[in-house]
N, C-alpha and C positions, 0 to 999 in steps of 0.2 A: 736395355737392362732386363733382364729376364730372374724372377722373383717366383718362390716357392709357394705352394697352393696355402699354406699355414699361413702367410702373411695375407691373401685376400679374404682369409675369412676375421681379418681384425679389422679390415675396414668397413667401414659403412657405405650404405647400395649407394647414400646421395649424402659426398662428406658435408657440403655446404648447408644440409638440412636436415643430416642426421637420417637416420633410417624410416621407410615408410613402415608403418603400422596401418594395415586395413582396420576398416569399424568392425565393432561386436557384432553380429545378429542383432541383440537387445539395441542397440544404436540404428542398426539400418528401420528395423522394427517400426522404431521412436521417430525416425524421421519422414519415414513411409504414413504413420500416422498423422503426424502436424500435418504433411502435404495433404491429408484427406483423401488419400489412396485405398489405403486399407477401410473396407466398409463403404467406398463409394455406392454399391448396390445395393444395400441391405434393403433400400425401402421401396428396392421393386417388386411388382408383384406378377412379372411374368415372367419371373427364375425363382421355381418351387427348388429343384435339384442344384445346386451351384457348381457338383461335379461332372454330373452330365452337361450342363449347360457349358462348361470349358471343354470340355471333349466336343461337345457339337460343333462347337469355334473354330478348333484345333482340326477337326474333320473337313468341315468346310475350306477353311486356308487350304489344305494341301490340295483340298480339289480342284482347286484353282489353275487355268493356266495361264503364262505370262502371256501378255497381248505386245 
């Protein structure tokens, strides 16, 4: 049975569960916090820069090569 684009957009993406909704930002945020993600390094003190300090990261990985 072959059905018109109009009728798929009445359904839902998972009928048995209703449509998914990703989280807010302020929710990923919130949950990045509880887990003690966010602010893991604050109380180091051999990362003055924390943007350079990710680019040096970042720099180093690519330098990398697979073994």
């Amino acid at each position: 049975m072959i059905r018109d684009a109009d009728s798929f957009e009445e359904q839902p993406l998972f009928p048995e569960n209703g449509p998914v909704k990703p989280p807010s930002g302020a929710a990923v945020l919130e949950a990045l916090e509880e887990l003690g993600i966010v602010g893991m390094w604050k109380d180091r003190t051999d990362v003055e820069d924390s943007g350079e300090f990710a680019r040096n990261l970042r720099e180093r990985s690519e330098e990398r090569t697979a073994e």
